[in-house]
mmJSON file of the N, C-alpha and C atoms, coordinates in Angstrom:
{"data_MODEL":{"atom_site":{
"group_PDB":["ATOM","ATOM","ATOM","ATOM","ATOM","ATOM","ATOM","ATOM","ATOM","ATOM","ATOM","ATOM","ATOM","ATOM","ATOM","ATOM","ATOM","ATOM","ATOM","ATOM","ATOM","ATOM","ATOM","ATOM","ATOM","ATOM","ATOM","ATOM","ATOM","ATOM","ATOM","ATOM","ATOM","ATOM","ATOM","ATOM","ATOM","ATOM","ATOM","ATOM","ATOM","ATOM","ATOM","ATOM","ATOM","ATOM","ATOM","ATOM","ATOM","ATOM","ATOM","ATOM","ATOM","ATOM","ATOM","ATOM","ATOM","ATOM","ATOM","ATOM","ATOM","ATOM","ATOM","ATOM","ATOM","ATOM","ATOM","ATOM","ATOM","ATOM","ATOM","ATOM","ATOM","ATOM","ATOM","ATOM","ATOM","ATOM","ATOM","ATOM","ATOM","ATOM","ATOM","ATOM","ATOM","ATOM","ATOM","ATOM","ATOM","ATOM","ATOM","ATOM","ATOM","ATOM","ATOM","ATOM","ATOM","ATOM","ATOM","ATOM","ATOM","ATOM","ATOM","ATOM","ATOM","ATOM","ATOM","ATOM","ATOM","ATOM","ATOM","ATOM","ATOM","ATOM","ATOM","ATOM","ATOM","ATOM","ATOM","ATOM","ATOM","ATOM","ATOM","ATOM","ATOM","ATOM","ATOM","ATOM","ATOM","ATOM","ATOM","ATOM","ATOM","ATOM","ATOM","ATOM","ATOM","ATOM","ATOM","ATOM","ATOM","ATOM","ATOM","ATOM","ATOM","ATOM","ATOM","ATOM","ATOM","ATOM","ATOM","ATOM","ATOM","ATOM","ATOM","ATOM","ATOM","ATOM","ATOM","ATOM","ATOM","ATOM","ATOM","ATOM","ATOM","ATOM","ATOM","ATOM","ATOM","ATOM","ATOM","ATOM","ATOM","ATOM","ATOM","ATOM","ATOM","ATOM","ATOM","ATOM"],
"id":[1,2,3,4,5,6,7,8,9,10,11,12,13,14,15,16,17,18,19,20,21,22,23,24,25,26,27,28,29,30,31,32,33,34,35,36,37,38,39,40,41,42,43,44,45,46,47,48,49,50,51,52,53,54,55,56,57,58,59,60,61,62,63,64,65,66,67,68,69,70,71,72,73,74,75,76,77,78,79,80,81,82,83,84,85,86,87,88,89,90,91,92,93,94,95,96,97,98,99,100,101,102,103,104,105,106,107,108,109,110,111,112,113,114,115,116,117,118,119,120,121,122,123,124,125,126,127,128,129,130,131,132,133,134,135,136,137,138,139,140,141,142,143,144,145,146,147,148,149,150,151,152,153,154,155,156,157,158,159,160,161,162,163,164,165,166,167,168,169,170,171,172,173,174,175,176,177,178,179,180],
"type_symbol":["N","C","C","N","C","C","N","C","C","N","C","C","N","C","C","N","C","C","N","C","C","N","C","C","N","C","C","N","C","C","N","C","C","N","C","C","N","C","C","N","C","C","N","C","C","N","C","C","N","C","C","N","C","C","N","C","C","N","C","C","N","C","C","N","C","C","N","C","C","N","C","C","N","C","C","N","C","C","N","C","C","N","C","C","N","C","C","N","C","C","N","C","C","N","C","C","N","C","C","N","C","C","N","C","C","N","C","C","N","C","C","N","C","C","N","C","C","N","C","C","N","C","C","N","C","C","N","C","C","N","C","C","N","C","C","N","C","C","N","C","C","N","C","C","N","C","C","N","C","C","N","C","C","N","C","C","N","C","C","N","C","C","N","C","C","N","C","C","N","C","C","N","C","C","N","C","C","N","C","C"],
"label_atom_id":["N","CA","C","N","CA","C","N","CA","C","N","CA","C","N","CA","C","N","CA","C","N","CA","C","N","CA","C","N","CA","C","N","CA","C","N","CA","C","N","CA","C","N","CA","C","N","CA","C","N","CA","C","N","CA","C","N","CA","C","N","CA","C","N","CA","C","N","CA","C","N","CA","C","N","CA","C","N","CA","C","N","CA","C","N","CA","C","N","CA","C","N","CA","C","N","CA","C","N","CA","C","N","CA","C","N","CA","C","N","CA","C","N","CA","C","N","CA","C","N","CA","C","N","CA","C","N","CA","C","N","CA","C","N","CA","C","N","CA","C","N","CA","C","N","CA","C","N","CA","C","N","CA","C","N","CA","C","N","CA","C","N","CA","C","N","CA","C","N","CA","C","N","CA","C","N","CA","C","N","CA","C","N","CA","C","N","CA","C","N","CA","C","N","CA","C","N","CA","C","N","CA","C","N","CA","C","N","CA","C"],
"label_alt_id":[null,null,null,null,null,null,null,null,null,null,null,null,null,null,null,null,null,null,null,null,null,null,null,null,null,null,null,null,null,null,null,null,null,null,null,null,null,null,null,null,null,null,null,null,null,null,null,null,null,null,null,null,null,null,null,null,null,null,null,null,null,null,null,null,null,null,null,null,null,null,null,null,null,null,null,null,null,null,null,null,null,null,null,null,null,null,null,null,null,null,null,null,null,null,null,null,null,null,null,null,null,null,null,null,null,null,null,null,null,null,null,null,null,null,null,null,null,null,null,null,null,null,null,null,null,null,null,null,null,null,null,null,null,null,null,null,null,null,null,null,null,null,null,null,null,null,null,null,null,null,null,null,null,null,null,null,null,null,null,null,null,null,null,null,null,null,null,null,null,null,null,null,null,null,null,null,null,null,null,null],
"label_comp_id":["UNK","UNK","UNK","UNK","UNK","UNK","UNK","UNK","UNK","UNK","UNK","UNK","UNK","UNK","UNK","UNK","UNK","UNK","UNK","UNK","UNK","UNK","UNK","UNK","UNK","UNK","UNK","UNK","UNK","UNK","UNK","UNK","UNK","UNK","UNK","UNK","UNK","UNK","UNK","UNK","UNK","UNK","UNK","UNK","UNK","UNK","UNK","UNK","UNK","UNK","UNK","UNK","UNK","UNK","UNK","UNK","UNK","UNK","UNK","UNK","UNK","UNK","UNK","UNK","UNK","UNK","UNK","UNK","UNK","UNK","UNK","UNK","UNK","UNK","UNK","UNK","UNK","UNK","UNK","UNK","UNK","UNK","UNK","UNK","UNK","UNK","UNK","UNK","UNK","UNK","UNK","UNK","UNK","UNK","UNK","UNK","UNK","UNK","UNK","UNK","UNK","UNK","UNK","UNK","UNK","UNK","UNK","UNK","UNK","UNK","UNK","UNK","UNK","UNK","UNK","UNK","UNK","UNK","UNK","UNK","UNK","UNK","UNK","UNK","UNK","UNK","UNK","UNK","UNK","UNK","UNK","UNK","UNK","UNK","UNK","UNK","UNK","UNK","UNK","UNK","UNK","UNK","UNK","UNK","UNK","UNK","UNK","UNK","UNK","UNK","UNK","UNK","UNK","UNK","UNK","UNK","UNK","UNK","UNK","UNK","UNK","UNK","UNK","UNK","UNK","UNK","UNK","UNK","UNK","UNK","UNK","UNK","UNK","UNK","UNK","UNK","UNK","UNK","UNK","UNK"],
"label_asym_id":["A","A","A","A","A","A","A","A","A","A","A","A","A","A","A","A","A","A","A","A","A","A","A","A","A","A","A","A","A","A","A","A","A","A","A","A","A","A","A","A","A","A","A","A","A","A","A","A","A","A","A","A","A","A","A","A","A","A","A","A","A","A","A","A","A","A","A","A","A","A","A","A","A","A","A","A","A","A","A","A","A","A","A","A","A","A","A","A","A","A","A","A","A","A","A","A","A","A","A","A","A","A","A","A","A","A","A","A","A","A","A","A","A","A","A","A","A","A","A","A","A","A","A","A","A","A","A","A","A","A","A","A","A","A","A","A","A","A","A","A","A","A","A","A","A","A","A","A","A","A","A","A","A","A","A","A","A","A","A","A","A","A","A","A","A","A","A","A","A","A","A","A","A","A","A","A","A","A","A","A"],
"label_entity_id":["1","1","1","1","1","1","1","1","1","1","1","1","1","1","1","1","1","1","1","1","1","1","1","1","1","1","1","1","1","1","1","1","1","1","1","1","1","1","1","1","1","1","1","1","1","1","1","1","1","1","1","1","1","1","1","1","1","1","1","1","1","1","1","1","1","1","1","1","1","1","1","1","1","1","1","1","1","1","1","1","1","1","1","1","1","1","1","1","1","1","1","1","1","1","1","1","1","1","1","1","1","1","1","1","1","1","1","1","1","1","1","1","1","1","1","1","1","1","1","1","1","1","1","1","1","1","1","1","1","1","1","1","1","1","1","1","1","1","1","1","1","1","1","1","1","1","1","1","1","1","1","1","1","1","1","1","1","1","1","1","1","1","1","1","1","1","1","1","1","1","1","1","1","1","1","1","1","1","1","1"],
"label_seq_id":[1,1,1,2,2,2,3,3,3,4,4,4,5,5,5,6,6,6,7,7,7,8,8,8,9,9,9,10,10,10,11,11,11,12,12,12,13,13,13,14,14,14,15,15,15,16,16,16,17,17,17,18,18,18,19,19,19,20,20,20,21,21,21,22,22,22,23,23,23,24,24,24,25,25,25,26,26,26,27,27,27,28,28,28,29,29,29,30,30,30,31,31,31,32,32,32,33,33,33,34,34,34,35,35,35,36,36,36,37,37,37,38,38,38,39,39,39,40,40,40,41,41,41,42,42,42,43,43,43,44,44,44,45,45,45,46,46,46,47,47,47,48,48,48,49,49,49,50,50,50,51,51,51,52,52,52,53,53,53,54,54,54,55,55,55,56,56,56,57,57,57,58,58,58,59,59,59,60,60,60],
"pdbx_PDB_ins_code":[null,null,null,null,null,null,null,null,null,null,null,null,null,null,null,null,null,null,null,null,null,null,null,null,null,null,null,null,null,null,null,null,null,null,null,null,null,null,null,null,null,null,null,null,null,null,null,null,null,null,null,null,null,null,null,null,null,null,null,null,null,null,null,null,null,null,null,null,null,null,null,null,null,null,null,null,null,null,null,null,null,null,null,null,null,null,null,null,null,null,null,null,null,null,null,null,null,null,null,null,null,null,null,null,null,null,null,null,null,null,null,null,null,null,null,null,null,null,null,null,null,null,null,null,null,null,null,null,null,null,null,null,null,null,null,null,null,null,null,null,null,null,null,null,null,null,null,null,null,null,null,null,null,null,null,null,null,null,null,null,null,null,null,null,null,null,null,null,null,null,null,null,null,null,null,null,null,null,null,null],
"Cartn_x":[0.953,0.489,1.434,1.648,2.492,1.44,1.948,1.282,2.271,1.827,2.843,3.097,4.139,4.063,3.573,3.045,2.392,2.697,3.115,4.147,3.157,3.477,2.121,2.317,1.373,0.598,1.985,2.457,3.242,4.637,4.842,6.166,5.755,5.325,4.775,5.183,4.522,3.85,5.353,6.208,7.346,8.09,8.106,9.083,8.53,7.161,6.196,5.982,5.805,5.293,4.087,4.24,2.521,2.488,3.474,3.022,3.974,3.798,4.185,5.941,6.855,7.936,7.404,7.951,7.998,9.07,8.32,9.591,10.547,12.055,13.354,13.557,14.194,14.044,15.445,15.471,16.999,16.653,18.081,18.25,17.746,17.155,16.567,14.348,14.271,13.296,12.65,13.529,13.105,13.611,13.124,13.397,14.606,15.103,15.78,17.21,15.885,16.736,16.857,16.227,16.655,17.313,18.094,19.11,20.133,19.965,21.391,21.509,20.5,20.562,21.029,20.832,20.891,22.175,22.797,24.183,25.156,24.947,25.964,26.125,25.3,25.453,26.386,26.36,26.724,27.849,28.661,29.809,29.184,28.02,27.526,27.013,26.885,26.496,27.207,26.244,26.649,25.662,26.42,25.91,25.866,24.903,24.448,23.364,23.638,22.546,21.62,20.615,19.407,19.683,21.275,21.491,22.463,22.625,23.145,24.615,25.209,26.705,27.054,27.86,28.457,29.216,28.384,28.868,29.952,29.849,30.407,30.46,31.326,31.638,31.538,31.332,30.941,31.762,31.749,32.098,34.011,34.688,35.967,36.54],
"Cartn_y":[-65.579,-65.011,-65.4,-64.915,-64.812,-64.58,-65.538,-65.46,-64.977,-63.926,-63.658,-64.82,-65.096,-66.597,-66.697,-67.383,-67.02,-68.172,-67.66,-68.823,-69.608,-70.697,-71.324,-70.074,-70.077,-69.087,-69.266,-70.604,-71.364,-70.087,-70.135,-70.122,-68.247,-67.531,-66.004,-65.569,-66.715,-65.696,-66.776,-66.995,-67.493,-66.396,-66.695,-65.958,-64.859,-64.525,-63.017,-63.602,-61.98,-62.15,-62.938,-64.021,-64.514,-66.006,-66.26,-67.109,-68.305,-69.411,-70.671,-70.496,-71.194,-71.839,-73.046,-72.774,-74.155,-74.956,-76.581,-77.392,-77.288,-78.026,-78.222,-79.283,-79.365,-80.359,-81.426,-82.707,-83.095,-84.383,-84.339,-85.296,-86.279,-86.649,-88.251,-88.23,-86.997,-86.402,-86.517,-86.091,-86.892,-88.157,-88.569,-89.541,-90.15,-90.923,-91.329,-90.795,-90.53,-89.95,-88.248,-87.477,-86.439,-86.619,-87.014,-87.241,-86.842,-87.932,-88.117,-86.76,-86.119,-84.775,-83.729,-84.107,-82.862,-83.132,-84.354,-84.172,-84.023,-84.351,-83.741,-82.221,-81.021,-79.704,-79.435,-80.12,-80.22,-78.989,-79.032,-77.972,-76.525,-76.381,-75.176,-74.867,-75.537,-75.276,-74.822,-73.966,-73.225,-73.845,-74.385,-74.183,-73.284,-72.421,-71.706,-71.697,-70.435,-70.364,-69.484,-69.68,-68.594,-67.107,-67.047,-65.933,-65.492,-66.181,-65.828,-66.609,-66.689,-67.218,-68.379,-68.21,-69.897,-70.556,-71.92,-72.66,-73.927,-74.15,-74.536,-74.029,-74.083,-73.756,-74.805,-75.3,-76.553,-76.106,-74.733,-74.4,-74.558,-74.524,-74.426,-75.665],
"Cartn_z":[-17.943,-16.704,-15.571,-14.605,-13.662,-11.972,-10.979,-10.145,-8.977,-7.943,-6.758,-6.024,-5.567,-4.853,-3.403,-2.932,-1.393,-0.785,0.766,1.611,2.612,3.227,3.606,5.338,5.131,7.125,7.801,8.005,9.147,9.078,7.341,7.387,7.213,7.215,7.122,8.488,9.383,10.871,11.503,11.246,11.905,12.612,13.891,14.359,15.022,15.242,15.288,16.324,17.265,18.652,18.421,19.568,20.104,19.293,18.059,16.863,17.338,17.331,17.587,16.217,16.811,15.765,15.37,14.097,13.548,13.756,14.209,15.038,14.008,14.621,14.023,13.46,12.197,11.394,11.168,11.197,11.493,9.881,9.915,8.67,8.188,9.706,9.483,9.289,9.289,9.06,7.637,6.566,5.139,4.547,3.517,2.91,2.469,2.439,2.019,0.455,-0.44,-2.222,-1.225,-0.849,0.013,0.674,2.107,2.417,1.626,0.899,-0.041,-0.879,-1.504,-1.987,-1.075,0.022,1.202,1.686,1.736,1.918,0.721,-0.312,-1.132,-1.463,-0.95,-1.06,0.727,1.422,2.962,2.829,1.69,1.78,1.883,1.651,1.379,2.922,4.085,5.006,6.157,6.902,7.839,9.368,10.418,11.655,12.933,12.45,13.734,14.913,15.925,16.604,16.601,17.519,17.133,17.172,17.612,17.841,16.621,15.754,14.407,15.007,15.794,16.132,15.11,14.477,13.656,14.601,14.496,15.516,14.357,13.177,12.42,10.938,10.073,9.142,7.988,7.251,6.593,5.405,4.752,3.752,3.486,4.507,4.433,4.887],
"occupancy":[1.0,1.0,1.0,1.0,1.0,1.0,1.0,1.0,1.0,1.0,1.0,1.0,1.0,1.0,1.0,1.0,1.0,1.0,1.0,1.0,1.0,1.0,1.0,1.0,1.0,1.0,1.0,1.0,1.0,1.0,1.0,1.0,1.0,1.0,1.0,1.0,1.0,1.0,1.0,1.0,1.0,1.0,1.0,1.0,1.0,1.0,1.0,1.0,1.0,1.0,1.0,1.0,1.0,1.0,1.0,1.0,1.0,1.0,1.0,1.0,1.0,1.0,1.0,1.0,1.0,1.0,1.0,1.0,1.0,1.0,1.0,1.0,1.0,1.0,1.0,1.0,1.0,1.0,1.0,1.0,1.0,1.0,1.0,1.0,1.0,1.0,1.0,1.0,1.0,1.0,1.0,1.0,1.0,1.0,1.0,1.0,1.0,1.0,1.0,1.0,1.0,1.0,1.0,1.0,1.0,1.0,1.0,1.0,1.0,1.0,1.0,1.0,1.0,1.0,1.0,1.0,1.0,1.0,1.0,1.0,1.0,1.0,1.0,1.0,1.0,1.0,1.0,1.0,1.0,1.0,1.0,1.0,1.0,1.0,1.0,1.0,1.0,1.0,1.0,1.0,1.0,1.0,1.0,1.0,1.0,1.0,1.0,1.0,1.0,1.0,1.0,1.0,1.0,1.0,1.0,1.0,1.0,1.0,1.0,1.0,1.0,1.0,1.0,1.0,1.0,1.0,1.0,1.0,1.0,1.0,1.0,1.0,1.0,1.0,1.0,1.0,1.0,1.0,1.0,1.0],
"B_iso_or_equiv":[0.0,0.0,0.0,0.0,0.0,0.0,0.0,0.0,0.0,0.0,0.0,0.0,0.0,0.0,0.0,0.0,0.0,0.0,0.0,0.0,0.0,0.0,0.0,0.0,0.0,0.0,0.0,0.0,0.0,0.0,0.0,0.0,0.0,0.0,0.0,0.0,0.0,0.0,0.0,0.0,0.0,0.0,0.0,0.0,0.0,0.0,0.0,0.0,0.0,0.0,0.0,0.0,0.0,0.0,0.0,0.0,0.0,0.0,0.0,0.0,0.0,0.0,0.0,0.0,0.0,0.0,0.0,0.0,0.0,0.0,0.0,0.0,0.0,0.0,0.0,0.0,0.0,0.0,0.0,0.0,0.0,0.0,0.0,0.0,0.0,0.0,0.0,0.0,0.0,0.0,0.0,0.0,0.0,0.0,0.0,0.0,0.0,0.0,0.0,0.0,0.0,0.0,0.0,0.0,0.0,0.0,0.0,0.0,0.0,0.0,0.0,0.0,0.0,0.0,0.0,0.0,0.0,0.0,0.0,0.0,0.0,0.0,0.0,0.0,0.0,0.0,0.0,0.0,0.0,0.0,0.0,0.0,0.0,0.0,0.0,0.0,0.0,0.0,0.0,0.0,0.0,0.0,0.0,0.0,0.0,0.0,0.0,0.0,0.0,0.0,0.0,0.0,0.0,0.0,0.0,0.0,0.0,0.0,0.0,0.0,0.0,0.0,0.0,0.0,0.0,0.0,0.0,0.0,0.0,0.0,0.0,0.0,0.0,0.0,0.0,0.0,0.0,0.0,0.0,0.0],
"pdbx_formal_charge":[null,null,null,null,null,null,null,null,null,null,null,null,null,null,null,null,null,null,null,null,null,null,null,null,null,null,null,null,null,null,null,null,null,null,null,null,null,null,null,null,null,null,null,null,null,null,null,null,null,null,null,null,null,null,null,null,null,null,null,null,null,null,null,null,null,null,null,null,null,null,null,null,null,null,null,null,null,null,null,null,null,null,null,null,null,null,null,null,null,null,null,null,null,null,null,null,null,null,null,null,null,null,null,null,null,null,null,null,null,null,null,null,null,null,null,null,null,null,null,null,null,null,null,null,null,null,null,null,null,null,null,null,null,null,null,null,null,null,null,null,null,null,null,null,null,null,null,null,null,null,null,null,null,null,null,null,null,null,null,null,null,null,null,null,null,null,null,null,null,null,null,null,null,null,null,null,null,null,null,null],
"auth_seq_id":[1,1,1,2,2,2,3,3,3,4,4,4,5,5,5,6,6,6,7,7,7,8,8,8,9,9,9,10,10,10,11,11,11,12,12,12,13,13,13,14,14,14,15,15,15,16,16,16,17,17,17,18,18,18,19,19,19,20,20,20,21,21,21,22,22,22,23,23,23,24,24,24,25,25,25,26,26,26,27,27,27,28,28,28,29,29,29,30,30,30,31,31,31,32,32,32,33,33,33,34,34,34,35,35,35,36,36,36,37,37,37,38,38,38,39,39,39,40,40,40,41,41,41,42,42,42,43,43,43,44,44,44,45,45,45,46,46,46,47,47,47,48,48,48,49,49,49,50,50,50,51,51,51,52,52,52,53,53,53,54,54,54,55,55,55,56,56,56,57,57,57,58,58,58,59,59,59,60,60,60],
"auth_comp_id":["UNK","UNK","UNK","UNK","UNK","UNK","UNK","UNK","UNK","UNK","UNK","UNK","UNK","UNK","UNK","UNK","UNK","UNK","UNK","UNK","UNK","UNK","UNK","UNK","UNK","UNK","UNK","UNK","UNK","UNK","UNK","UNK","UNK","UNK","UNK","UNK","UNK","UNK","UNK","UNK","UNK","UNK","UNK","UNK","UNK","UNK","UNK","UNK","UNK","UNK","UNK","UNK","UNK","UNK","UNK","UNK","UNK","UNK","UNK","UNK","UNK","UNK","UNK","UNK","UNK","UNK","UNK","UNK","UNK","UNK","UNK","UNK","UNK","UNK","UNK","UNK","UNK","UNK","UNK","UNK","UNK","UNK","UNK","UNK","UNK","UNK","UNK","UNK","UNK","UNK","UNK","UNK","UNK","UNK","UNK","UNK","UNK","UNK","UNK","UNK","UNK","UNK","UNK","UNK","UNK","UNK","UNK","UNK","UNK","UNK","UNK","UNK","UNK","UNK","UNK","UNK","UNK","UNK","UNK","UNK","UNK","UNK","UNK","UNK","UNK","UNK","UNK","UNK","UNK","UNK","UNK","UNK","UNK","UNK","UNK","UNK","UNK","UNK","UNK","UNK","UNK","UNK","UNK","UNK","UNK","UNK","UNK","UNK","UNK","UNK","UNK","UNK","UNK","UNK","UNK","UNK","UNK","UNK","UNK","UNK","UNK","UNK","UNK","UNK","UNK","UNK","UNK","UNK","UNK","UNK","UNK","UNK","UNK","UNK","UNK","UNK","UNK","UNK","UNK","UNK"],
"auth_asym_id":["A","A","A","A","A","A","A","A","A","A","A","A","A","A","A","A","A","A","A","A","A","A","A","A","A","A","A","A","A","A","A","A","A","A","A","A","A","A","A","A","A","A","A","A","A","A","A","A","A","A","A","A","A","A","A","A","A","A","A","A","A","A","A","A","A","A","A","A","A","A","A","A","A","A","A","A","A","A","A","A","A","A","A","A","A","A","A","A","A","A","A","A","A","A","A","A","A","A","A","A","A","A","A","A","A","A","A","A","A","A","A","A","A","A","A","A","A","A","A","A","A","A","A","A","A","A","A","A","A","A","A","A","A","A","A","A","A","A","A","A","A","A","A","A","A","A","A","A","A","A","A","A","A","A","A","A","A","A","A","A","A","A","A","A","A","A","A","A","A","A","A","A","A","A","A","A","A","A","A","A"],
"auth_atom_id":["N","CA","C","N","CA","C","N","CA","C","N","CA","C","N","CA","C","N","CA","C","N","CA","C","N","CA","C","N","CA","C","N","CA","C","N","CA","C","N","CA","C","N","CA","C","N","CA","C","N","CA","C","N","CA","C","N","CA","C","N","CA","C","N","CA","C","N","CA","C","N","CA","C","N","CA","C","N","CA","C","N","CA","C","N","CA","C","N","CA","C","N","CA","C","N","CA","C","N","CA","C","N","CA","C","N","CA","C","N","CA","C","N","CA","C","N","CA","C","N","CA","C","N","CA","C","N","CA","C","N","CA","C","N","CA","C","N","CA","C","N","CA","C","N","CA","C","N","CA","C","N","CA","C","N","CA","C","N","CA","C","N","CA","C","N","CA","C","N","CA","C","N","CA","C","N","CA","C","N","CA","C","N","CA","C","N","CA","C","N","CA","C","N","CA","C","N","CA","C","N","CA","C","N","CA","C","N","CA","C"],
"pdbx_PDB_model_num":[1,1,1,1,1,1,1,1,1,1,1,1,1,1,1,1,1,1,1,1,1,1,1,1,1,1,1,1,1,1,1,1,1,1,1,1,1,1,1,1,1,1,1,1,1,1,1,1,1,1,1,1,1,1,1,1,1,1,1,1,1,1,1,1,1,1,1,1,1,1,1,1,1,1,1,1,1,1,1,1,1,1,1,1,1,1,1,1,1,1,1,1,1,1,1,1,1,1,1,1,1,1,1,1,1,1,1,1,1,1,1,1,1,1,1,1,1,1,1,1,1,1,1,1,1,1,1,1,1,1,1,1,1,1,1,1,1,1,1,1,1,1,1,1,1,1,1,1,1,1,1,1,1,1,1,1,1,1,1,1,1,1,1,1,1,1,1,1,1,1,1,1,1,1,1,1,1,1,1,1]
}}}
């Protein structure tokens, strides 16, 4: 059996007129063994703004 996957409310109504953002999340925010997972993909990342602009390139 197979179930459709369903996203929590927060992350659905993100971004929709009237609907709160969800705050911004910074490195020091998870744990510790994360961290360290989250920086070894770092090459794969892109820094932008809300306006789509790359403000850094991580990948090159």
């Amino acid at each position: 059996m197979c179930w459709q996957p369903q996203w929590p409310e927060d992350i659905v109504n993100a971004g929709l007129p009237g609907k709160p953002k969800p705050k911004n999340t910074t490195l020091d925010d998870y744990p510790k063994d994360i961290q360290e997972r989250l920086l070894l993909n770092a090459d794969r990342w892109l820094l932008m703004t809300e306006d789509g602009e790359i403000l850094r390139n991580y990948r090159t």
